[in-house]
DRENVO-746428 format. One record per residue (C-alpha): residue in three letters; x, y, z. Coordinates in steps of 0.02 Angstrom, whole numbers, padded with zeros to 5 digits, always signed. Layout:
<rs>
ALAXYZ/...
</rs>
This chain:
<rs>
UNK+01687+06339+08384/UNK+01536+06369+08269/UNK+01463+06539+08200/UNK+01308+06569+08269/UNK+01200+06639+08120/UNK+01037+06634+08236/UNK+01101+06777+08322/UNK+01038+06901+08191/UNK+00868+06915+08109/UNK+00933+06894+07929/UNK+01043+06775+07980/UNK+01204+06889+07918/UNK+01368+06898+08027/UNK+01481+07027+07996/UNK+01651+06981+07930/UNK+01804+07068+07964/UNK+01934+07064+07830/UNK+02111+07076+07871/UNK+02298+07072+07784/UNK+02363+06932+07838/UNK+02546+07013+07834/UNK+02518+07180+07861/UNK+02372+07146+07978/UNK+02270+07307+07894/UNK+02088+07287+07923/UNK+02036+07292+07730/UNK+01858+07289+07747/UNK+01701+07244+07820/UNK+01573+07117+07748/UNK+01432+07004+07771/UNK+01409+06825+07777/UNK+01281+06696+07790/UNK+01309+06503+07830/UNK+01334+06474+07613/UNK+01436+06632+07606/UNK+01549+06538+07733/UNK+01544+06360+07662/UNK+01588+06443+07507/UNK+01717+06534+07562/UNK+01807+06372+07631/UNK+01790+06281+07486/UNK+01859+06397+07367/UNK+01980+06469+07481/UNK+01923+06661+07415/UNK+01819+06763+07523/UNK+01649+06755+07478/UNK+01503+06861+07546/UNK+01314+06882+07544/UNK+01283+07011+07445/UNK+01108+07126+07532/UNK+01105+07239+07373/UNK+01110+07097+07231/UNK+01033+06974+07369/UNK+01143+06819+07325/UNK+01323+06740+07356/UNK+01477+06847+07304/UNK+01643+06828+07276/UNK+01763+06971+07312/UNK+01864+06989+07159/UNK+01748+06884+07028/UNK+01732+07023+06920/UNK+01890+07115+06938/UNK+02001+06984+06986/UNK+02053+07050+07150/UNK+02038+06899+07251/UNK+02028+06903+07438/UNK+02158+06707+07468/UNK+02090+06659+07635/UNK+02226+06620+07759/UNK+02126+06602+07916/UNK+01967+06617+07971/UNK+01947+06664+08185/UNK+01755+06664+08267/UNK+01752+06791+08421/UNK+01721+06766+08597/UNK+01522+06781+08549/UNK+01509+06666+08410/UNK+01423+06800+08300/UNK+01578+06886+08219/UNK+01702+06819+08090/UNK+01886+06883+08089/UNK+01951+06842+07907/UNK+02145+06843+07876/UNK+02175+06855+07679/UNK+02314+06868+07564/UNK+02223+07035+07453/UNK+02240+07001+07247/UNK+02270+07183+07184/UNK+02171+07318+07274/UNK+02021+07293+07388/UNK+01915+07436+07391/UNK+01816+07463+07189/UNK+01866+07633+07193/UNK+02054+07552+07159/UNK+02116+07598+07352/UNK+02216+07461+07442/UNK+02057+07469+07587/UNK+01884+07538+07585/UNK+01935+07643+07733/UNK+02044+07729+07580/UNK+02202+07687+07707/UNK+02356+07626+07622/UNK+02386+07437+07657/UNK+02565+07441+07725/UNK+02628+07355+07885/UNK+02712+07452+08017/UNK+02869+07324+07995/UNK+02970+07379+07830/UNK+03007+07200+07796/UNK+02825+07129+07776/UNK+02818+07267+07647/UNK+02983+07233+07575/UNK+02946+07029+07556/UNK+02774+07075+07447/UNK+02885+07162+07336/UNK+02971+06994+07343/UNK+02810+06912+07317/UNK+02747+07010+07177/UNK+02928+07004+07082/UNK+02909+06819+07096/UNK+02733+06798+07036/UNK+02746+06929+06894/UNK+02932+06910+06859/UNK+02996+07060+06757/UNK+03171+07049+06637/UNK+03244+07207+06728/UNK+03212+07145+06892/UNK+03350+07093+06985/UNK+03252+06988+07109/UNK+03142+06908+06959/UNK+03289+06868+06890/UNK+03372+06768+07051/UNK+03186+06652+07054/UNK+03230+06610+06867/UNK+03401+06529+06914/UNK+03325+06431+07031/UNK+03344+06379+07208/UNK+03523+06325+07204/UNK+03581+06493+07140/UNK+03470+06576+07283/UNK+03543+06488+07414/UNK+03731+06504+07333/UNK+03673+06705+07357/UNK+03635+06683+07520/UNK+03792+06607+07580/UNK+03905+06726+07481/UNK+03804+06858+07580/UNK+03827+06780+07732/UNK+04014+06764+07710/UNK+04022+06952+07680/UNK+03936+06996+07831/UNK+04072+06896+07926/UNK+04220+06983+07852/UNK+04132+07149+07884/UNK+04084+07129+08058/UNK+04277+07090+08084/UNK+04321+07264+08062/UNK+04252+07439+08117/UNK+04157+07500+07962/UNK+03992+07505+08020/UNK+03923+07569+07870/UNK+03994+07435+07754/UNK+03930+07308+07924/UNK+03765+07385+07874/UNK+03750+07363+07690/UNK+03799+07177+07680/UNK+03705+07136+07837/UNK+03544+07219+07730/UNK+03610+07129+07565/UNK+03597+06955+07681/UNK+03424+06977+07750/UNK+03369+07030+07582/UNK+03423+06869+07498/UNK+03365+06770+07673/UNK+03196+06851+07610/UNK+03203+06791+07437/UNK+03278+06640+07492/UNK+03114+06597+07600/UNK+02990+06633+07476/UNK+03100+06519+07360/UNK+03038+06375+07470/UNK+02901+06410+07505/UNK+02896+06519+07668/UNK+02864+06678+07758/UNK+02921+06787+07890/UNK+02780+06754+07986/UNK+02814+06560+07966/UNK+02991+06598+08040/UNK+02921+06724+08183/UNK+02796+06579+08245/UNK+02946+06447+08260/UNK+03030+06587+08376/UNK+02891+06618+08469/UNK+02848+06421+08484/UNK+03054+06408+08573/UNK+03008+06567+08674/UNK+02836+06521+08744/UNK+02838+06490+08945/UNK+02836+06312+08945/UNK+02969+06301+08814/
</rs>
C-alpha cells in the first residue's frame, strides 16, 4: 500500500509514533514523501520540519534517535503508524513522550527486558546482569539451565514462595538469555500466536 501525500495541500501526512514494546504513542509528527524515503533508508525517524521548513531527524542533535521497527499506512492511505525503538527520551523537554506520559508498558516484563536492554548496551561493573553479557553466551545459557533445574526441585514440594522466587530467577535469565541471541519477547509471543492462529 502507498501513502497518499496528494491528500493534503502541503503534501504533509501525519505520523504517529509509537514504542514498539511498550506500544506508548510517543508523539505525533509530519512527513512528506523525502521525510519517508529518508526515514527508510536510515532506519531513524525522520520528519518534515514546518517551523525550520526542511528534513529532520528526531534525535540529530540530541542523540535521541527514534530506530524504526515498522512502519503501518491506515485504512485511508493518508496516515503513517510508526513503531520505533526510542534512543533516550522523546519529548525536548527530557519526558519519555510529548504527551509528558511516562513510557512504560502495562506488562512488567517489557519494562523489565529494557532494563535488560539498557544493562547490555551500557554495561555497568556493579551490574549483575552486565556482568552475565560479559561471560558470554555459554555462561548465559549454563544460568538458565541451573535455573531451570531449581524450579523443578521446587515445584516438587509445597513452598510456594520458594516455587515463586526460582520460577522469577528462571524467566529472568530466559530474558537475558533472549536478548543474548538476539531476540525479544515479542519475537517469542508472535511464534505462539503463529501455533494458535485458527488455521493452525
Amino acid at each position: 500500500m502507498t501513502i497518499d501525500f496528494a491528500k493534503y495541500a502541503d503534501g504533509l501526512v501525519p505520523a504517529i509514533i509509537q514504542d514498539g514494546v511498550t506500544n506508548k504513542v510517543l508523539m505525533l509528527g509530519f512527513m512528506n514523501q523525502d521525510a519517508l524515503s529518508k526515514t527508510k533508508e536510515l532506519q531513524k525517524v525522520t520528519f518534515y520540519s514546518r517551523t525550520k521548513n526542511r528534513l529532520w531527524t528526531k534525535g540529530e542533535e540530541s542523540g535521541n534517535f527514534l530506530l524504526v521497527k515498522e512502519i503501518i499506512i491506515d485504512c485511508d492511505k493518508d496516515t503513517l503508524l510508526i513503531k520505533v525503538n526510542p534512543v533516550g527520551s522523546v519529548c525536548h523537554t527530557g519526558a519519555d513522550t510529548c504527551f509528558n506520559e511516562k513510557n512504560t508498558s502495562d506488562n512488567f516484563l517489557f519494562d523489565l527486558e529494557k532494563i535488560i536492554i539498557d544493562r547490555k548496551n551500557n554495561p555497568s561493573e556493579q551490574s549483575y546482569t552486565s556482568s552475565l553479557f560479559k561471560k558470554g553466551i555459554n555462561k548465559i545459557a549454563q544460568k538458565v539451565g541451573e535455573e531451570a533445574v531449581e524450579l523443578v526441585i521446587e515445584a516438587k514440594d509445597d513452598n510456594a514462595h520458594l516455587f515463586k522466587d526460582e520460577a522469577a530467577d528462571l524467566l529472568f535469565h530466559y530474558l537475558i538469555l533472549l536478548q543474548a541471541k538476539g531476540f525479544g519477547l515479542n519475537n517469542i509471543i508472535g511464534v505462539l500466536k503463529e501455533r494458535h492462529a485458527p488455521n493452525s
